[in-house]
N, C-alpha and C positions, 0 to 999 in steps of 0.2 A: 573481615576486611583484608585488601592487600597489605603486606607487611611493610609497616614504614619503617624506612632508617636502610633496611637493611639491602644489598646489592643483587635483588633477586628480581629474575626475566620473569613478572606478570603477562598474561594472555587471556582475556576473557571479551564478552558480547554481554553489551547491554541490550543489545536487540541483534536478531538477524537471525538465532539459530532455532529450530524446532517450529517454525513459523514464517507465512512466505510475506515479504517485507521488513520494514520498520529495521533496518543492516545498521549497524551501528557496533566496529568493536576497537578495542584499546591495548596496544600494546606502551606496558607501561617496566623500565628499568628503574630503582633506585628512588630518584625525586623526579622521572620525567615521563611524561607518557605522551603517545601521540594518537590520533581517534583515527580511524580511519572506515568512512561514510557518515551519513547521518541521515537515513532516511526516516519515510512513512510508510505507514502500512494504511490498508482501506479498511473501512471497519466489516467486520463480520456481520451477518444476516441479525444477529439476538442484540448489538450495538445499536439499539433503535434510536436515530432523531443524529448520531455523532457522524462527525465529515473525515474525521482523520486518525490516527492512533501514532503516536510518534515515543521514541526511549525513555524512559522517567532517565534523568540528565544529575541524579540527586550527587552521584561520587565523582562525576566531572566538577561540578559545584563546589563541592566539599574540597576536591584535591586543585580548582584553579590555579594556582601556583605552577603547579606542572606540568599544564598543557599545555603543550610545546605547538601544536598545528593540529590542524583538522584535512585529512590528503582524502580526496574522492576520485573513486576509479570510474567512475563513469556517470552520463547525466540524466537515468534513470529515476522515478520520482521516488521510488523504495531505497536510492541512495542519495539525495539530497533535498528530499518534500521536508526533512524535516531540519533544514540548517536554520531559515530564518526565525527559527525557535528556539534552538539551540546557541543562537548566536547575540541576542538577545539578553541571556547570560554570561553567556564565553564569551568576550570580543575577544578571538586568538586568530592567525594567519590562518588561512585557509587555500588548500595547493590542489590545483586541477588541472587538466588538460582548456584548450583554448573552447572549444565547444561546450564542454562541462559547464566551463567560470561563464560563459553568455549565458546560459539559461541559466544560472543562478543569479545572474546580474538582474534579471528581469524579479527574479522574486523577492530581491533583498530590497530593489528600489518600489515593489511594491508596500513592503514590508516598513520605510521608510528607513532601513538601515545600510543601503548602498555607499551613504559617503561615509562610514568610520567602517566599514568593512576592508580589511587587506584581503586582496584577492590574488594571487600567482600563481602566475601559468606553468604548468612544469608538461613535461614530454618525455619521451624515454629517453631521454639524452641526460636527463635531469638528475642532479644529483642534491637532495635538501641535509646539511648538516643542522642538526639539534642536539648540541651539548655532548652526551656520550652516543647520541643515534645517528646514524645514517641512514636515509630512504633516499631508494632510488625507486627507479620504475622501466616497466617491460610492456610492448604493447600487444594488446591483447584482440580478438576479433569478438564481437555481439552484436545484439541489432539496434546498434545506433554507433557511431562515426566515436573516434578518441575515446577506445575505451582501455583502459590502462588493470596493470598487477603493479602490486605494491610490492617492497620489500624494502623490510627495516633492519639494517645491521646495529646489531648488539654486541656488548662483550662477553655475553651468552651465546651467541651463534644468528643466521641472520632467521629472522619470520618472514613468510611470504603467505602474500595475501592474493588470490587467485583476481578476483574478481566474478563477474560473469564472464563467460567465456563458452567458447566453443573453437573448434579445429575449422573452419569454414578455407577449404580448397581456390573457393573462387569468388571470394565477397566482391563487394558490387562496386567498390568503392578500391579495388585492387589493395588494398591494406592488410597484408597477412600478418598472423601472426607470427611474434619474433622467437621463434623456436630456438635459434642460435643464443639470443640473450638466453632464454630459460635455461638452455641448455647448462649455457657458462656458469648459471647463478648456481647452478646444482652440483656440476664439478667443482666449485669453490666450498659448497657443502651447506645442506638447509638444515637447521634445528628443526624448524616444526614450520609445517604447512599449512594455512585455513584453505579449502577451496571449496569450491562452487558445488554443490550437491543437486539440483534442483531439477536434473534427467536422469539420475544414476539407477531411476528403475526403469529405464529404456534402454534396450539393446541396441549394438550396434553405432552408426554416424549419425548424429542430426544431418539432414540434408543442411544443401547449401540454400540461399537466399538468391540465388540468381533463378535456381528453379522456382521459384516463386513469380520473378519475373516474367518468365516465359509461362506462367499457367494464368497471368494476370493481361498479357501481347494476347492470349488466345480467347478470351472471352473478351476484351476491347475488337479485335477482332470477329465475331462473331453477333457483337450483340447491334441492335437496329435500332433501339431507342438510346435514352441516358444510361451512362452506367455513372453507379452512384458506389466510392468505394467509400469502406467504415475500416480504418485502423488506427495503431494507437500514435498520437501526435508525436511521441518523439522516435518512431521507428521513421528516421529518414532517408535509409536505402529506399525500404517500401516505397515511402512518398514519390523518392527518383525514379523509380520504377513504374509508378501511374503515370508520372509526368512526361516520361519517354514514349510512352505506350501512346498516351492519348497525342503529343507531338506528332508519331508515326502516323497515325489513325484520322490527324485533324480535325481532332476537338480540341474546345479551349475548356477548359478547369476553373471552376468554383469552387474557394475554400468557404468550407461552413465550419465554427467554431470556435472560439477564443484561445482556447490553449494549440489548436490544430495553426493557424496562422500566426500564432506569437511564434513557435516554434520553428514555421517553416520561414518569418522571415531572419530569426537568427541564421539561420541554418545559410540562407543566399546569403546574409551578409557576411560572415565568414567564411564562407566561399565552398560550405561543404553540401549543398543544394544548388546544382545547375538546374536554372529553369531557361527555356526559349523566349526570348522578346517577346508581348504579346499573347502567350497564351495563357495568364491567368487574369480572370473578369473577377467583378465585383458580383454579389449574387445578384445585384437587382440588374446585370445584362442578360440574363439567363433566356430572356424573355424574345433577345435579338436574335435569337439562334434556335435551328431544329431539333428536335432530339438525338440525331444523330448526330451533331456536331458539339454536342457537351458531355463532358464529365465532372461530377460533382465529388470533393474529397472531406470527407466528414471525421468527425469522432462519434464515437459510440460502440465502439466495438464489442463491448461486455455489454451491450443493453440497458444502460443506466438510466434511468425514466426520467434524467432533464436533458439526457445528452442530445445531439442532433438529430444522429438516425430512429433514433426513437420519437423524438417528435413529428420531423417528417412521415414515420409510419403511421402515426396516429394522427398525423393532416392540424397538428397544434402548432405546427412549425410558422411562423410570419411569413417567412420568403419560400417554402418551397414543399411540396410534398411529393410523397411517392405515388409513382400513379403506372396501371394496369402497362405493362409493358416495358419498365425500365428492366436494366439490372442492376442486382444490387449484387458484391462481394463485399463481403465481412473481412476482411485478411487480418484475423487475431484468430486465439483460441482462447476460451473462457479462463478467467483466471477460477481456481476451486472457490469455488460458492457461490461465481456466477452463470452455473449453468442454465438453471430456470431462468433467469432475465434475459440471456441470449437465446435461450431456445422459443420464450415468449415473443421474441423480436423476431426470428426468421415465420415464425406459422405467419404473422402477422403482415410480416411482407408476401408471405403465398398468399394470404387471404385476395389479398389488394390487384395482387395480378402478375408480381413481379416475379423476373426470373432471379433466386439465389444461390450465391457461392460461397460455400464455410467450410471451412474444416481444413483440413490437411493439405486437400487441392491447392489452397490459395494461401498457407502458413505456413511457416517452420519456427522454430523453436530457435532462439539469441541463446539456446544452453548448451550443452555440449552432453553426450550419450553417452553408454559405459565405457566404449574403445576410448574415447578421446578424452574422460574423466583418467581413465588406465595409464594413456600419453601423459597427461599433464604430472601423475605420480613419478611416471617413469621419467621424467625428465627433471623433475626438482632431487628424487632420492631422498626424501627427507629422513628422517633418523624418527622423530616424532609426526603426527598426522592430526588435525581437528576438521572433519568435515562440516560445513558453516553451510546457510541459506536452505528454506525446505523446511519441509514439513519433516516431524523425525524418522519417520518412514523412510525419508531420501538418505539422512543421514544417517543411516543404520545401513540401508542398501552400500555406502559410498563406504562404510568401512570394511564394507565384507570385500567390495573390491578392491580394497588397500591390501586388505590381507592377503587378497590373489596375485598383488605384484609384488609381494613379498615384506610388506611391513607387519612383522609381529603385531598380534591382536594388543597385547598390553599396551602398545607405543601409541595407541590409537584411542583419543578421547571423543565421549560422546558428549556435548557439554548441555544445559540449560544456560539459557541466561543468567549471567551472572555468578556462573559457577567460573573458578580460576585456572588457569593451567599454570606453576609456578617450574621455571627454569633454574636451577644452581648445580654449578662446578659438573655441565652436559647431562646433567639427569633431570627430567622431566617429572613431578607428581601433581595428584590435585592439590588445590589451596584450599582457602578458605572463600568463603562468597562472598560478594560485593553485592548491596544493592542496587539490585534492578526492577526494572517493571514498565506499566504503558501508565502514558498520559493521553488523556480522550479528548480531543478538541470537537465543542459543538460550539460551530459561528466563531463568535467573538470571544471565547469561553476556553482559556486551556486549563485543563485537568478539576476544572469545577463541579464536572460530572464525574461519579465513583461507582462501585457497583451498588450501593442501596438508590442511587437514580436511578442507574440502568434497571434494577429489579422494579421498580415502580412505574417502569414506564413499559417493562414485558406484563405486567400484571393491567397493567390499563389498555395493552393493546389484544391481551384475551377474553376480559372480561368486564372491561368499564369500569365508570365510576358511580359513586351512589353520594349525594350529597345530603345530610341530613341537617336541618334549620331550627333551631328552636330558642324562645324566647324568655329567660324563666325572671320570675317576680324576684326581686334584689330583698327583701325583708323575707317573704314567707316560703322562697323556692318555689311556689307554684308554678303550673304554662299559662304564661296570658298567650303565646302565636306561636302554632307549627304543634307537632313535627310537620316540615314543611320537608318533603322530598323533593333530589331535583337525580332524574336519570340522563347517565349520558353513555351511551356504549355498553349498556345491561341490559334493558327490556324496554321497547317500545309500550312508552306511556298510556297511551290510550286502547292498547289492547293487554294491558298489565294491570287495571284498575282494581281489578279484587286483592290481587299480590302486594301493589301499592298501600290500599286501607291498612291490610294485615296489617304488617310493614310500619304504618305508623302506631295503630292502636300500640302496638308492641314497641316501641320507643316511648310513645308514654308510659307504658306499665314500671318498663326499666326506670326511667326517670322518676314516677313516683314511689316504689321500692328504693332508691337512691334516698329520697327526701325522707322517706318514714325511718331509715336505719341512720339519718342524719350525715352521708355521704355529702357534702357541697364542694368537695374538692374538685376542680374544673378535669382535671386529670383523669382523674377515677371518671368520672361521670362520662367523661370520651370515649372512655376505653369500654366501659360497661356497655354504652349504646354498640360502640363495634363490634364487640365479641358477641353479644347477644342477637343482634341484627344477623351479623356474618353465619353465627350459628342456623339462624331460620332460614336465609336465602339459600343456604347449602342444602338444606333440608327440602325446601321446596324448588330448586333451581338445577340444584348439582352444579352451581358455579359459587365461586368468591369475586365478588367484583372489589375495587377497593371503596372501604366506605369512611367518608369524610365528614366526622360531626361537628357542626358549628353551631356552638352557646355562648348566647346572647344574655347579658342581664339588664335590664330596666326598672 
């Protein structure tokens, strides 16, 4: 644990490093710590049945007293999907930019905790006192509107917190990044830096997001039927960028989607989404109009099999499908581990007839490349370094560039979660660990589900289940009924019938070897039918399915 009592500058992540999402980290002096993000992560391919993965919250918990706020750099779902959970526990202040605190308003009043939530708006203008901390903030460029860098002055020196970020020349929204702040916060002198990892094994600039624009004008341009775009709902340059295009072009726009239109009407109502009078319909006008005069704006971008464009493709959709002659742009690029389900989504849209656009043409990256990770070093100068977000490939990558702009390897922590970086009298070492880890939300269900569910439910989605029934006499142990097998996800019954017989003769034998060595412990008897069973289908199958013995006494 961090050390209590004592006046020393804590830094660590309960979530956000070695792993892409679920941001979540804490700088903590003395008796006060402040959090800054609190997102979700999606769950991984082997997370079968789970919707979300959010911080195990146990030493925020544990340390309540001290948490002074909760500041979020931006309103990304990997940095705030997982407040209305976190909050839940913590009722503490909560400091965002104005766009940020709207779409978190949307989810806390879904959540039913929008009126005991304090919500404050901060800006780079902003300056939040918390007892011995000061945070202020810097703005920052990514792909969505108000997106902010932290930085917390200590009587250790100040931390800065990058954000996402990238160097973008000519964002859409004219909002550069404030290089002169950075600049300033650097020659005043940084202890220790967390920043952004998450391109640092890309060479060179991430392009700008304008070129996106222009490669988005040239197939609105070009194309003769619907163009159907798939991005992600809170990327709302993009969004300005279809809505301009299809403006120029004289089509009107269909939003499909829940989170796509929640988002895009925050966005007009705070004024950072200009749409034209007029040119967004309800889907069911779609009908009033040529193919040439619409464009439809979807989610689905990573392929997710309830999203839109994916039902669409597959004509499950109620209001609309894809059909021989649209076009479709994808304007995302797969997050890791969703490349099969987008790559299953475009063959699918070629099958159908449509013309598609993916990849690099129609995306760029909200992250920032090695020059412009190199920039950001160069301009804080930090004395210490923690590369944050990423897989740890990235964060391995982003140290070696640290070291290229001149910060000694030693200064340079690689962290897991939960691991400490402790600050006293300007020397930096590790600490001790704080518990960390993931809570699994399935539905209604936070962290109900642990890895022996998760093992049970990879083991039933390879090899099924086997349900064994039997009924035994309450005085003598006998079987009055069964073994009664029930398969489901093993062997089709009715061409399994000899495997089946076996299968139960052999449940009886076990059970009456139970009975003659006077086993009637319900326990024993379970476990012997398992192990015994499991042994023969392995033998005749080369599968384990999982097998479930229910005894019965009468």
């Amino acid at each position: 644990m961090v050390k209590q009592g004592n006046k020393i500058l804590s830094i660590f992540a309960l979530g956000g490093v070695g792993e892409i999402g679920k941001n979540m980290y804490v700088v903590q002096y003395d008796d006060e710590l402040v959090v800054i993000d609190a997102g979700l992560k999606f769950p991984d391919e082997d997370m079968l049945g789970i919707d979300m993965v959010i911080p195990d919250i146990t030493y925020l918990q544990e340390n309540r007293d001290k948490v002074k706020g909760i500041f979020l750099t931006h309103g990304h779902e990997d940095h705030i999907g997982g407040l209305s959970y976190v909050l839940r526990h913590l009722n503490v202040p909560v400091y965002g930019s104005k766009l940020t605190l709207g779409l978190i308003q949307v989810k806390l009043k879904e959540a039913g905790l929008l009126r005991d939530a304090s919500l404050n708006i901060v800006d780079d203008q902003s300056i939040v006192g918390v007892g011995k901390l000061k945070v202020s903030f810097f703005r920052t460029t990514h792909s969505i509107p108000d997106s902010l860098g932290v930085c917390v002055d200590t009587p250790e020196g100040k931390v800065v917190h990058t954000g996402d970020f990238k160097f973008d020349q000519t964002p859409v929204d004219n909002q550069m990044a404030d290089l002169v702040a950075m600049s300033r916060i650097g020659q005043e002198g940084v202890a220790v830096l967390l920043s952004d990892s998450t391109n640092s094994d890309k060479p060179g600039f991430t392009g700008s997001e304008r070129r996106v624009g222009q490669a988005i004008d040239r197939v609105f341009r070009q194309a003769k039927g619907r163009v159907v775009v798939a991005t992600f709902a809170s990327n709302i340059h993009r969004i300005q960028q279809v809505i301009d295009a299809a403006a120029h072009y004289g089509r009107k726009v269909a939003v499909i989607g829940r989170s796509m239109q929640n988002v895009m009407q925050i966005a007009i109502d705070l004024d950072y989404l200009h749409v034209p009078e007029g040119i967004i319909i309800e889907i069911d006008e779609i009908h009033r109009f040529t193919a040439d005069q619409l464009a439809i704006l979807s989610t689905g971008s990573q392929g997710e099999p309830m999203s839109a464009l994916t039902r669409m493709a597959r004509s499950s959709h109620r209001k609309v499908d894809i059909l021989p002659g649209d076009t479709v742009i994808i304007a995302a690029t797969p997050i890791p581990g969703n490349e099969r389900h987008v790559g299953r989504i475009v063959d699918q849209l070629y099958r159908i007839g449509a013309d598609v656009y993916y990849g690099s043409d129609v995306h760029v990256s909200g992250h920032g490349s090695q020059e412009e990770l190199k920039l950001m070093l160069n301009l804080f100068k930090p004395k210490y370094f923690i590369p944050i977000h990423g897989e740890f490939r990235m964060m391995r990558a982003h140290a070696k560039l640290a070291h290229e702009v001149g910060i000694p390897p030693e200064n340079v922590f690689l962290l897991d979660n939960g691991d400490t970086v402790e600050v006293s009298e300007g020397t930096a070492r590790l600490g001790s660990k704080v518990h960390s880890g993931q809570v699994l939300i399935d539905g209604l269900g936070v962290g109900d589900v642990g890895n022996i569910v998760l093992r049970d439910r990879k083991l039933l989605s390879q090899d099924g289940i086997l349900v064994v029934v039997v009924t035994l006499c309450k005085q003598t142990g006998a079987i009055l009924s069964g073994p009664d097998i029930i398969s489901r996800g093993f062997v089709y019954v009715r061409e399994s019938e000899e495997l089946l017989d076996e299968a139960n003769q052999l449940v009886s034998q076990i059970l009456k070897k139970c009975m003659e060595e006077k086993v009637n412990e319900w326990s024993t008897l379970k476990n012997s039918v398992r192990d015994g069973l499991g042994r023969f289908l392995y033998e005749k199958t080369k599968r384990r399915p999982m097998i479930l013995p229910i005894i019965m006494e009468a």
